[in-house]
Every structure is written in C-alpha cells, then in structure tokens.
Jmol script that loads the backbone (N, CA, C; Angstrom):
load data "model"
ATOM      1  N   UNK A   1     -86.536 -23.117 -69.127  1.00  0.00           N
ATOM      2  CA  UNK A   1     -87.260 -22.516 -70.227  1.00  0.00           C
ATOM      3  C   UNK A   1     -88.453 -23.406 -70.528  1.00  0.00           C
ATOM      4  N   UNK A   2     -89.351 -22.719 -70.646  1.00  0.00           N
ATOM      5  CA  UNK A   2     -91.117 -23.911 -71.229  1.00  0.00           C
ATOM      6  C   UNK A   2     -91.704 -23.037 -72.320  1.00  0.00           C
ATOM      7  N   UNK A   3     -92.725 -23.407 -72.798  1.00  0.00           N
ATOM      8  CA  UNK A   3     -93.733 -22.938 -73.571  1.00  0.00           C
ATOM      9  C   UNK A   3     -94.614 -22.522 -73.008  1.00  0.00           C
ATOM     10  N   UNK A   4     -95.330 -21.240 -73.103  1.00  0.00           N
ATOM     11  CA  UNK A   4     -96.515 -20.687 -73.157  1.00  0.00           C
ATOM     12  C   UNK A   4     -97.252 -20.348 -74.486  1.00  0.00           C
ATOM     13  N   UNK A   5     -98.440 -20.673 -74.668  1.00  0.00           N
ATOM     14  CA  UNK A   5     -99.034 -19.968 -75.805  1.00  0.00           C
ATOM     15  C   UNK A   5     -98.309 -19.885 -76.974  1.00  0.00           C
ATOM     16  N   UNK A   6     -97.282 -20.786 -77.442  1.00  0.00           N
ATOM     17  CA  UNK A   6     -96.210 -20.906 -78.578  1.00  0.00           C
ATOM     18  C   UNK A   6     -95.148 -20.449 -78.326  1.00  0.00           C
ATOM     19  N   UNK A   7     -95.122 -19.673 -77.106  1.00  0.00           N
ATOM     20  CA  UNK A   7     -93.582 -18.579 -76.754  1.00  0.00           C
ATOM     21  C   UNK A   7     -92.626 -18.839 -75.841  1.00  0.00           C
ATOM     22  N   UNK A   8     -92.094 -19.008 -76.258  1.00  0.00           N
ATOM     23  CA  UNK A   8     -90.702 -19.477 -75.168  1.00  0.00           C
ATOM     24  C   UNK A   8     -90.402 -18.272 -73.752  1.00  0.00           C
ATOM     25  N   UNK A   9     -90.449 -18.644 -72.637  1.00  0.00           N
ATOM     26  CA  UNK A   9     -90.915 -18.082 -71.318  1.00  0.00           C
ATOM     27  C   UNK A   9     -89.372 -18.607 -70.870  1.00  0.00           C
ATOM     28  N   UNK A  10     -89.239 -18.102 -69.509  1.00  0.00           N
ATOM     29  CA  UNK A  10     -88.552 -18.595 -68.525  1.00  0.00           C
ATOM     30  C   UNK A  10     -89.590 -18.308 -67.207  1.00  0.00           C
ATOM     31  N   UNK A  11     -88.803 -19.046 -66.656  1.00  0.00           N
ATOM     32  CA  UNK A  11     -89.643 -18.673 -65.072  1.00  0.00           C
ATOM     33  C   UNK A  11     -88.443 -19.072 -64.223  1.00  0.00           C
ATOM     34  N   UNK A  12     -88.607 -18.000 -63.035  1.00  0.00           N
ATOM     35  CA  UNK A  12     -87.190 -17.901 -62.183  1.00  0.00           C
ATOM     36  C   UNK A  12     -87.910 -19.129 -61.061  1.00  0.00           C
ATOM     37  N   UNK A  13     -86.903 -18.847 -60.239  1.00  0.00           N
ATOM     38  CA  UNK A  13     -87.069 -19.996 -59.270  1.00  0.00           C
ATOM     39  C   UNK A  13     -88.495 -19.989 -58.276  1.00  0.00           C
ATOM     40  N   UNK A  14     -88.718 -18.529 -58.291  1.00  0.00           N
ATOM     41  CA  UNK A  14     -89.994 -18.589 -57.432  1.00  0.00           C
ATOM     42  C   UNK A  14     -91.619 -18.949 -58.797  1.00  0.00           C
ATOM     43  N   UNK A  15     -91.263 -19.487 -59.757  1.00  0.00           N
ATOM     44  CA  UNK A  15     -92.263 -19.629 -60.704  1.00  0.00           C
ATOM     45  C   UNK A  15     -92.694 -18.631 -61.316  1.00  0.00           C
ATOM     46  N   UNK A  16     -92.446 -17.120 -61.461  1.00  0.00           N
ATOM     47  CA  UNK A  16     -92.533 -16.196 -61.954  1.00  0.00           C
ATOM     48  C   UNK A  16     -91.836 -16.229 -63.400  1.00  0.00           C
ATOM     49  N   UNK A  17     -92.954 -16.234 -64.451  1.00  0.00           N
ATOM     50  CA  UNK A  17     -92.563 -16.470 -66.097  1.00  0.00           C
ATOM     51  C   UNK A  17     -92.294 -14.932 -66.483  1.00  0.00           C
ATOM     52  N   UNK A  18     -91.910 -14.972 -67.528  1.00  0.00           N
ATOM     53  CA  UNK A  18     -91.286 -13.793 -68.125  1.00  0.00           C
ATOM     54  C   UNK A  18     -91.063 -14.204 -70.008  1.00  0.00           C
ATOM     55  N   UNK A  19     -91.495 -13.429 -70.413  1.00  0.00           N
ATOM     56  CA  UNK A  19     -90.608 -13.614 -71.863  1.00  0.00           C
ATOM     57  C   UNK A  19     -89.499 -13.271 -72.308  1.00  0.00           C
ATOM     58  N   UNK A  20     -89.158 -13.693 -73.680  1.00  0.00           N
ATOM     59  CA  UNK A  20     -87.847 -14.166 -73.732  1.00  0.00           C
ATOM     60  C   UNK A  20     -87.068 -12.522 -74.531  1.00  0.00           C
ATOM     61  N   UNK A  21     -86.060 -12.142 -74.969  1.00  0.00           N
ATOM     62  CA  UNK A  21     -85.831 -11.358 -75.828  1.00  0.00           C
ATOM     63  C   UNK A  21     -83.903 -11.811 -75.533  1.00  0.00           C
ATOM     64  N   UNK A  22     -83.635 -12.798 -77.013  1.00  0.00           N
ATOM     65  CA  UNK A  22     -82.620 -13.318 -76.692  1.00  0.00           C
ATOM     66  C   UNK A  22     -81.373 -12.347 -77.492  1.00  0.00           C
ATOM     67  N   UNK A  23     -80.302 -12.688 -76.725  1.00  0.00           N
ATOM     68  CA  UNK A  23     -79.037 -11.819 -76.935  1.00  0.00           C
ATOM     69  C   UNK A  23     -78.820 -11.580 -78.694  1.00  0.00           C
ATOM     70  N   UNK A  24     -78.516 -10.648 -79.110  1.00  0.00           N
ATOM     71  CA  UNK A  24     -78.356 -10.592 -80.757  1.00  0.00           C
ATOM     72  C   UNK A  24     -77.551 -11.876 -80.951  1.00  0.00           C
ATOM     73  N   UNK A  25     -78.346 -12.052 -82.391  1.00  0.00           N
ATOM     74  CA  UNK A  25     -77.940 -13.112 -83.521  1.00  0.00           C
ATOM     75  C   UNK A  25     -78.369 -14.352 -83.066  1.00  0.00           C
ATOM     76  N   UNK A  26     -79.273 -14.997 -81.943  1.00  0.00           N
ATOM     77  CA  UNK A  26     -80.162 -16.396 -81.612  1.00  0.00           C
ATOM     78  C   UNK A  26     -81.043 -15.915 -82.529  1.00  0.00           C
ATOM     79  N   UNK A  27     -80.914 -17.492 -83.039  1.00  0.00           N
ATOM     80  CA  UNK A  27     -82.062 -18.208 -83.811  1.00  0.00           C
ATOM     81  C   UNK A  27     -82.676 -18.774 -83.282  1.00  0.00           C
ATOM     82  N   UNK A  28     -84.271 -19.397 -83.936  1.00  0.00           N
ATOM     83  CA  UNK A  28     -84.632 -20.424 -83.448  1.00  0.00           C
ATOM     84  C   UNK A  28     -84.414 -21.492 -83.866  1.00  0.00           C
ATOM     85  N   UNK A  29     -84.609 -22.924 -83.078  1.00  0.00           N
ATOM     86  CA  UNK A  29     -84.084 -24.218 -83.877  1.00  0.00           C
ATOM     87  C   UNK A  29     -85.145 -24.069 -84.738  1.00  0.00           C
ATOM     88  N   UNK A  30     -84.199 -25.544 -86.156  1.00  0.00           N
ATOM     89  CA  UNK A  30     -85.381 -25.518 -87.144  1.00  0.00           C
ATOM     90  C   UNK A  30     -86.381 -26.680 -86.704  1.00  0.00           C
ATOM     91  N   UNK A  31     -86.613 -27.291 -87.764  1.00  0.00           N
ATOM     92  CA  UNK A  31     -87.755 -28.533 -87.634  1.00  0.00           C
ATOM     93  C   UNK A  31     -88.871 -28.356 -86.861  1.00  0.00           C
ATOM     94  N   UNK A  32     -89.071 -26.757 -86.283  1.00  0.00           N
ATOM     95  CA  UNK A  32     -90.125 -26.912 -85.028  1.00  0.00           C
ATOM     96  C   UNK A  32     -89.488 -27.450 -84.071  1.00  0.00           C
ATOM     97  N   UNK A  33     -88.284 -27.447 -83.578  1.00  0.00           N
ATOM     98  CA  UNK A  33     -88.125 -27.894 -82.025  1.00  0.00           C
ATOM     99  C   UNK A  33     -88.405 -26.727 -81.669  1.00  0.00           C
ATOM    100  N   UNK A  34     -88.632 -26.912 -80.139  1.00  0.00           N
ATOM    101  CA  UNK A  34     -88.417 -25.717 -78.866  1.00  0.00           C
ATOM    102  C   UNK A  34     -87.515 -25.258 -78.351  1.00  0.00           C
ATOM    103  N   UNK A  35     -86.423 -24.446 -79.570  1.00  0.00           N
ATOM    104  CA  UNK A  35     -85.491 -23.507 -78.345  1.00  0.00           C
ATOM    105  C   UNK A  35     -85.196 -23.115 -79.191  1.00  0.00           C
ATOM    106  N   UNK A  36     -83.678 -22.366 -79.013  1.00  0.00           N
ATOM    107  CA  UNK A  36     -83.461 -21.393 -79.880  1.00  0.00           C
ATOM    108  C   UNK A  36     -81.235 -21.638 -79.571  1.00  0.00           C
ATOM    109  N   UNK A  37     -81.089 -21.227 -80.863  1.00  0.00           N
ATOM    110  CA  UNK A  37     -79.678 -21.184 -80.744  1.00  0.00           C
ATOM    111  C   UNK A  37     -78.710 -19.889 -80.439  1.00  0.00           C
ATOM    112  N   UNK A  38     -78.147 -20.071 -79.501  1.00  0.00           N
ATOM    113  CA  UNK A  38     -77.324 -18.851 -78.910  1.00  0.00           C
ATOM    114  C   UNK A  38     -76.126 -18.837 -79.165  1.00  0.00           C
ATOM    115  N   UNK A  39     -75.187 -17.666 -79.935  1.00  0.00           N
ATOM    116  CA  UNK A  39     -74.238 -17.876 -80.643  1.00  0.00           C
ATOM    117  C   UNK A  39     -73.383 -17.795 -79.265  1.00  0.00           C
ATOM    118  N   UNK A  40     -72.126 -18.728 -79.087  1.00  0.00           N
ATOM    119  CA  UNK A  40     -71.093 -19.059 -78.269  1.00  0.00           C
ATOM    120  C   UNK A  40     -71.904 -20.083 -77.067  1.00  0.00           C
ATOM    121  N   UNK A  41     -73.173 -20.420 -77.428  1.00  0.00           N
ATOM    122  CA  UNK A  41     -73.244 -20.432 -76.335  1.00  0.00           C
ATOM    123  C   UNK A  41     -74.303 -22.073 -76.751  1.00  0.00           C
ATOM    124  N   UNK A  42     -74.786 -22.468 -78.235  1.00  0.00           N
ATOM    125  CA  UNK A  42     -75.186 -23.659 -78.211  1.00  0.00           C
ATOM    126  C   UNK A  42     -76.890 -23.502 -77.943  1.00  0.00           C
ATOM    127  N   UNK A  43     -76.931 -24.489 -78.133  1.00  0.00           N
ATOM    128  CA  UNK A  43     -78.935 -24.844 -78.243  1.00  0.00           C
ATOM    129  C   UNK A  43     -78.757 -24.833 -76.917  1.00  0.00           C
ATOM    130  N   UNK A  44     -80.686 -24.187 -76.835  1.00  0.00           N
ATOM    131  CA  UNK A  44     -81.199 -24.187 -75.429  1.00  0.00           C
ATOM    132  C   UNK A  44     -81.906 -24.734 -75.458  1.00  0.00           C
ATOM    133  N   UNK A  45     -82.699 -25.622 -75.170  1.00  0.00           N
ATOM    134  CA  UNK A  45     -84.429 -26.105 -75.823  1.00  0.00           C
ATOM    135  C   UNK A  45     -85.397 -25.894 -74.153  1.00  0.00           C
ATOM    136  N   UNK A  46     -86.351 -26.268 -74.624  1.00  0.00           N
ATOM    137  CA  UNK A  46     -87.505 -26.382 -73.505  1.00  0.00           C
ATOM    138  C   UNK A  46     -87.001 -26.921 -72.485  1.00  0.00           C
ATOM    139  N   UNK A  47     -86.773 -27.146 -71.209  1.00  0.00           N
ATOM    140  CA  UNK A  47     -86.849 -27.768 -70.319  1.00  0.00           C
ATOM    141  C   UNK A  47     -85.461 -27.257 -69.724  1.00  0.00           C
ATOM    142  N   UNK A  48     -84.696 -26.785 -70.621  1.00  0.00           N
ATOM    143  CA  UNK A  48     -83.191 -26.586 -69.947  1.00  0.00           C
ATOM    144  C   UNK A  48     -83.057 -25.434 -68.672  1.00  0.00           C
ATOM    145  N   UNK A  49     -82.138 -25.600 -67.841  1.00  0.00           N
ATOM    146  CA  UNK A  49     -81.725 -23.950 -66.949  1.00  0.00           C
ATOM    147  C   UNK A  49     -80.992 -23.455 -67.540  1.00  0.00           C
ATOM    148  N   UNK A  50     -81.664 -21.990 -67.392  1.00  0.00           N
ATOM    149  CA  UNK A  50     -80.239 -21.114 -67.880  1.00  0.00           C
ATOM    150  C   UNK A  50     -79.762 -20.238 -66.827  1.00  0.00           C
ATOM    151  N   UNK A  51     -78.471 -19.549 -67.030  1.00  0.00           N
ATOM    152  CA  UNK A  51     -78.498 -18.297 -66.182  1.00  0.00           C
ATOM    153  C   UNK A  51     -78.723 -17.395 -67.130  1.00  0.00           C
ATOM    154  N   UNK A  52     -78.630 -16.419 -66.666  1.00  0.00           N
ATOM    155  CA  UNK A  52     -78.733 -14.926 -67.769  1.00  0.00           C
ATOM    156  C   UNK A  52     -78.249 -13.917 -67.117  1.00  0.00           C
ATOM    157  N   UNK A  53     -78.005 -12.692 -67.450  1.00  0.00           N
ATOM    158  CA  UNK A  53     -77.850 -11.046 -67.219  1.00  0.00           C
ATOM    159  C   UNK A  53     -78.601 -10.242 -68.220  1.00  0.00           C
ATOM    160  N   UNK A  54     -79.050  -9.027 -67.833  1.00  0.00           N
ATOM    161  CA  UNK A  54     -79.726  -8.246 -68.902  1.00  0.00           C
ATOM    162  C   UNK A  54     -80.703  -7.402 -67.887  1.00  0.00           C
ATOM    163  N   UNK A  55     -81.425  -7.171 -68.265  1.00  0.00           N
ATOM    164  CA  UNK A  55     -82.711  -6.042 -67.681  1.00  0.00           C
ATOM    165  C   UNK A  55     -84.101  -7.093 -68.022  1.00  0.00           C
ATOM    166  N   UNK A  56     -84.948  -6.380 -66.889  1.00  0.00           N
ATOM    167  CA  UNK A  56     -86.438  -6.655 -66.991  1.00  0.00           C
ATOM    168  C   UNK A  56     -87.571  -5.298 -67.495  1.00  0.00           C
ATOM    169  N   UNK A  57     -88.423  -5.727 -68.661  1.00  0.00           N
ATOM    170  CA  UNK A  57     -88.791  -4.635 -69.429  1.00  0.00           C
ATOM    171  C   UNK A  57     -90.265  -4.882 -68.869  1.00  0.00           C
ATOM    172  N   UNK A  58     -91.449  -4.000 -68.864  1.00  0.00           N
ATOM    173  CA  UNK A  58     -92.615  -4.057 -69.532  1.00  0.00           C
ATOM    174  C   UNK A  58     -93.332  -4.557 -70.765  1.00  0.00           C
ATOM    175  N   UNK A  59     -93.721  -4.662 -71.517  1.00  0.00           N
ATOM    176  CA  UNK A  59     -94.325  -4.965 -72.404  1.00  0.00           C
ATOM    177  C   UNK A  59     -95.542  -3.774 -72.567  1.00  0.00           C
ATOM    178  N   UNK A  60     -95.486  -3.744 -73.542  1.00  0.00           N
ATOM    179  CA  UNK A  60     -94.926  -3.049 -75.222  1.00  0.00           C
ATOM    180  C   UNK A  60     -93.409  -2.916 -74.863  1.00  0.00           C
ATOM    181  N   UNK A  61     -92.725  -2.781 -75.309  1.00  0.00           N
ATOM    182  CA  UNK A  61     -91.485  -2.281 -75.686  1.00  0.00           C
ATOM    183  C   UNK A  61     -91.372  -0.960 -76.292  1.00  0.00           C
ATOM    184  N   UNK A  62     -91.273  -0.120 -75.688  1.00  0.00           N
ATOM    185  CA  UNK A  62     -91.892   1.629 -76.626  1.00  0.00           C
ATOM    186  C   UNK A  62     -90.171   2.621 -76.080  1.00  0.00           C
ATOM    187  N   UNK A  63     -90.750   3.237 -76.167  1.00  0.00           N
ATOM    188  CA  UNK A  63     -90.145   4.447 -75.925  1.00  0.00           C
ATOM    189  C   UNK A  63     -89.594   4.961 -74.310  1.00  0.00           C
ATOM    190  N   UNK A  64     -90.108   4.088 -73.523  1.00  0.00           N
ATOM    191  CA  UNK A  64     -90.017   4.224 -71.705  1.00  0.00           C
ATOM    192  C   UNK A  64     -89.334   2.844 -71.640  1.00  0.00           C
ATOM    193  N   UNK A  65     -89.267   1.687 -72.560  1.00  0.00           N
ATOM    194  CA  UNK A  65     -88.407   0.447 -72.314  1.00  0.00           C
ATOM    195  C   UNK A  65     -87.087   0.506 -72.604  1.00  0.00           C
ATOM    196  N   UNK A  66     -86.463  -0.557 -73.196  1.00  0.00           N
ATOM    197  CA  UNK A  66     -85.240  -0.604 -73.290  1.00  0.00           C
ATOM    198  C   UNK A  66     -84.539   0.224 -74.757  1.00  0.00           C
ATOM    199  N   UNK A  67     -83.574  -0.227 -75.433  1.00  0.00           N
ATOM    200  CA  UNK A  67     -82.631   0.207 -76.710  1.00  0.00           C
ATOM    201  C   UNK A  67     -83.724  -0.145 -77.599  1.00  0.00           C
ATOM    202  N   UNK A  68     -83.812   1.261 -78.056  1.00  0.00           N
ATOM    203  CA  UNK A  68     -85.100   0.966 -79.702  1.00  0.00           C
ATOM    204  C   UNK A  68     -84.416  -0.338 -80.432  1.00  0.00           C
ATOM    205  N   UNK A  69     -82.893  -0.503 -80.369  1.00  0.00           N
ATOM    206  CA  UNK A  69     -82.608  -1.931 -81.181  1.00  0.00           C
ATOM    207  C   UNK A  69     -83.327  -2.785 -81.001  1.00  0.00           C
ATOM    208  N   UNK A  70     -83.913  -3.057 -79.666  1.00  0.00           N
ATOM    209  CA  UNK A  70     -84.394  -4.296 -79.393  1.00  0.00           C
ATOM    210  C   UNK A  70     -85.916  -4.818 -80.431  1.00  0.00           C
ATOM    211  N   UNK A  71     -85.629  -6.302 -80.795  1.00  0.00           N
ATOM    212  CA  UNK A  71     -86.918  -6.468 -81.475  1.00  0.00           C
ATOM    213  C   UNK A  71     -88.260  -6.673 -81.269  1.00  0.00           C
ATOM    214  N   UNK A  72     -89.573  -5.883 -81.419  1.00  0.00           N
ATOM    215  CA  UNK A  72     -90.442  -6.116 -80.851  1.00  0.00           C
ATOM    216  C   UNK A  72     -91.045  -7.509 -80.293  1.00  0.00           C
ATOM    217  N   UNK A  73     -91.609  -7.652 -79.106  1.00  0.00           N
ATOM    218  CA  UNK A  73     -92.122  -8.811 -78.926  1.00  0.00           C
ATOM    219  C   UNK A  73     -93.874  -9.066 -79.606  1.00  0.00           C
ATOM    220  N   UNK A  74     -94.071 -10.007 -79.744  1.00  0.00           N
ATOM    221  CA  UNK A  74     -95.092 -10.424 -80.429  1.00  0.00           C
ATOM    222  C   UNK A  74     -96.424 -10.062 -79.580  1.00  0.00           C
ATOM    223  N   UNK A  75     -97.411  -9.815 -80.008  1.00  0.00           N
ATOM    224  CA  UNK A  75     -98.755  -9.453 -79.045  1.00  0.00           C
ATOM    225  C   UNK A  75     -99.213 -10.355 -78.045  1.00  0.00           C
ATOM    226  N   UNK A  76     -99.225 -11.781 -79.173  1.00  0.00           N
ATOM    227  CA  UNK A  76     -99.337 -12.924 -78.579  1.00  0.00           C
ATOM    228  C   UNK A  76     -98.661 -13.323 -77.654  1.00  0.00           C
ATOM    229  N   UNK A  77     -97.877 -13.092 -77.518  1.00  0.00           N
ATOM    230  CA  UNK A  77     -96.354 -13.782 -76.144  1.00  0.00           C
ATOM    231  C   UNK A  77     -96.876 -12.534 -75.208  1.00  0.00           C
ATOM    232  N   UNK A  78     -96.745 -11.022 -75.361  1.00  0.00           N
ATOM    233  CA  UNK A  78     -96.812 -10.113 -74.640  1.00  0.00           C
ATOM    234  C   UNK A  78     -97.288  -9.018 -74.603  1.00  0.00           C
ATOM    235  N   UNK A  79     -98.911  -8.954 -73.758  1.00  0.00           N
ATOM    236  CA  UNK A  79     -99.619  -8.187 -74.222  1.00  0.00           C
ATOM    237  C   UNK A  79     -98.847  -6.780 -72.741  1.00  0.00           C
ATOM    238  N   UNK A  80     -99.740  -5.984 -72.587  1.00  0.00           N
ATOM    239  CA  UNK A  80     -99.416  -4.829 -72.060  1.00  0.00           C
ATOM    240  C   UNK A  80     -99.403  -4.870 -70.578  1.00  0.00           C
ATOM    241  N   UNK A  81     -98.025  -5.020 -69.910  1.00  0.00           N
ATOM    242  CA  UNK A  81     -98.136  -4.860 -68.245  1.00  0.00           C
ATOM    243  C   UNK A  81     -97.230  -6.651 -68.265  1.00  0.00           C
ATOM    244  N   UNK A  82     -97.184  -7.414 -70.056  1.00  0.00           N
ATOM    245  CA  UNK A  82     -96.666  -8.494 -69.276  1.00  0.00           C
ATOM    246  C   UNK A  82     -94.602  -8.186 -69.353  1.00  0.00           C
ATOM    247  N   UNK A  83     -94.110  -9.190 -68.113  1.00  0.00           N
ATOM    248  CA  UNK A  83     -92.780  -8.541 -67.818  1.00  0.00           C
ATOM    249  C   UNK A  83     -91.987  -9.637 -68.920  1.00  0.00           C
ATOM    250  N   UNK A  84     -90.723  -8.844 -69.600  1.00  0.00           N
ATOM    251  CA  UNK A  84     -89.880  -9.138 -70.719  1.00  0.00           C
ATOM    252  C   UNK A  84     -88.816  -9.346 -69.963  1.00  0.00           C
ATOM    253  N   UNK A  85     -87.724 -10.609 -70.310  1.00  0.00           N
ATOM    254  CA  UNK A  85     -86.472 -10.530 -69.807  1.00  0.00           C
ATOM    255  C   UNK A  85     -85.533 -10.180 -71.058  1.00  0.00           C
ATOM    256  N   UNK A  86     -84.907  -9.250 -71.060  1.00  0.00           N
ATOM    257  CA  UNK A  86     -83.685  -9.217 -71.960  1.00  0.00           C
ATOM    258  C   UNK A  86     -82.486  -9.485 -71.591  1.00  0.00           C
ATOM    259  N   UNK A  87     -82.068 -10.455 -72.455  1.00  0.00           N
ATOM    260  CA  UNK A  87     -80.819 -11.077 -71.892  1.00  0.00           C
ATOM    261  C   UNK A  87     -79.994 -10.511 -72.701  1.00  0.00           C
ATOM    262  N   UNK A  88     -78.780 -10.192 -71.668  1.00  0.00           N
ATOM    263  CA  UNK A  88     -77.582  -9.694 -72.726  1.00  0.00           C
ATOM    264  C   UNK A  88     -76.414 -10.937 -72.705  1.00  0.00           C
ATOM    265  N   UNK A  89     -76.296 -11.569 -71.956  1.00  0.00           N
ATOM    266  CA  UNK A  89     -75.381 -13.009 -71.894  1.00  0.00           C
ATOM    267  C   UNK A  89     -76.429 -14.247 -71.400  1.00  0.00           C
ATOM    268  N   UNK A  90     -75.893 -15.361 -71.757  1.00  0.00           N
ATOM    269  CA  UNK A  90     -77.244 -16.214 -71.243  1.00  0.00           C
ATOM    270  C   UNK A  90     -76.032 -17.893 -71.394  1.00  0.00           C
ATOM    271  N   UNK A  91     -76.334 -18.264 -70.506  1.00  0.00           N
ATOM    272  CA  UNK A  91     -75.562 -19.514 -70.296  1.00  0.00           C
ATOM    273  C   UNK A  91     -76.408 -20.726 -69.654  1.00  0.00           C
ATOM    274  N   UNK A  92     -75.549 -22.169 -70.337  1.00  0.00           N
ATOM    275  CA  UNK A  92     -77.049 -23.268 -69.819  1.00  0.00           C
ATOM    276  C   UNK A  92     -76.391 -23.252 -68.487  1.00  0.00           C
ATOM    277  N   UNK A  93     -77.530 -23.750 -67.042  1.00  0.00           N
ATOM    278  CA  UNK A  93     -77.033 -23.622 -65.899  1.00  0.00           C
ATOM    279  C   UNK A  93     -76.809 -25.397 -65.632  1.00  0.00           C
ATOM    280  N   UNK A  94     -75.811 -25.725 -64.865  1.00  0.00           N
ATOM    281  CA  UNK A  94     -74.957 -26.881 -64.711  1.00  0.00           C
ATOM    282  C   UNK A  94     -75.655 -27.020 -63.075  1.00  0.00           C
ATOM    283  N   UNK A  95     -75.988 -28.201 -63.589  1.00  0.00           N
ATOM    284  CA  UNK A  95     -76.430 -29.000 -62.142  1.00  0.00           C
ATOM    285  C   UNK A  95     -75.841 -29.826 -61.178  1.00  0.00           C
ATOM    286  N   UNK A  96     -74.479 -29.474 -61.919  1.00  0.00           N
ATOM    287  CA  UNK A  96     -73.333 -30.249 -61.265  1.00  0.00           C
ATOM    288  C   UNK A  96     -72.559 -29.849 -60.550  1.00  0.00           C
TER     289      UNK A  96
END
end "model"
wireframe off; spacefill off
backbone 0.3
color backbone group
C-alpha cells in the first residue's frame, strides 16, 4: 500500500496502482498516519502487503459499477477511466 496524491493506492506486483475502497466498517488511523484500520483484521499502514478478494471497478462508481452501497470515491483519488479495487476481505501478506 503507498500514497498517491493523499490517497491510499495499492499496486499489484506488476506496479499497476489502483484505489482503495476498503471492506465495511475500516477506518482511517488517527493522528494523520497512513493507513487505515480493518475490523478483524488490524492496522494496515503505508508500506505494508496485503492480500485481498473483491472486484475491480471503473471510476465514477455509477450505476454500470459495483453495489450502490459502496461509498463514493473522491475526485481527487479517482477521476474517470481510473481502476478501483474493492475489497471484500483483505489480509496483511506474510513474508514468511
């Protein structure tokens, strides 16, 4: 996970970034750190691997994307044509 433009990204292994749209009920940390808290599942911050499952959206998020539940993404993080990851499970990945 890194920062772009204030927004928390992933990028898969071939360097291909994506934004974030995290599983219901993540927060973000407070104090201004970089990540966000995932319920069962613990802080993620900048720099960590994760795995995930979920779908890959477009940007806007409309009516041809995913579950109207989902919360819009910000203009700034994702303007039109950029690709959204929605995660429905998301786990830190172990290098061990």
């Amino acid at each position: 996970m890194s920062l772009a433009r204030g927004c928390l990204i992933l990028r898969d292994e071939a360097g291909a970034a994506e934004v974030v749209v995290w599983p219901p009920g993540t927060t973000l940390l407070p104090n201004g750190r970089a990540g966000v808290h995932v319920p069962d599942v613990g802080e993620i911050v900048v720099g960590d691997r994760v795995d995930g499952s979920g779908g890959s959206f477009e940007a806007p998020l409309t009516e041809v994307g995913p579950p109207e539940h989902l919360p819009p993404v910000p203009v700034a993080c994702a303007s039109v044509g950029t690709f959204v990851a929605v995660l429905e499970r998301v786990t830190r990945h172990s290098d061990s």
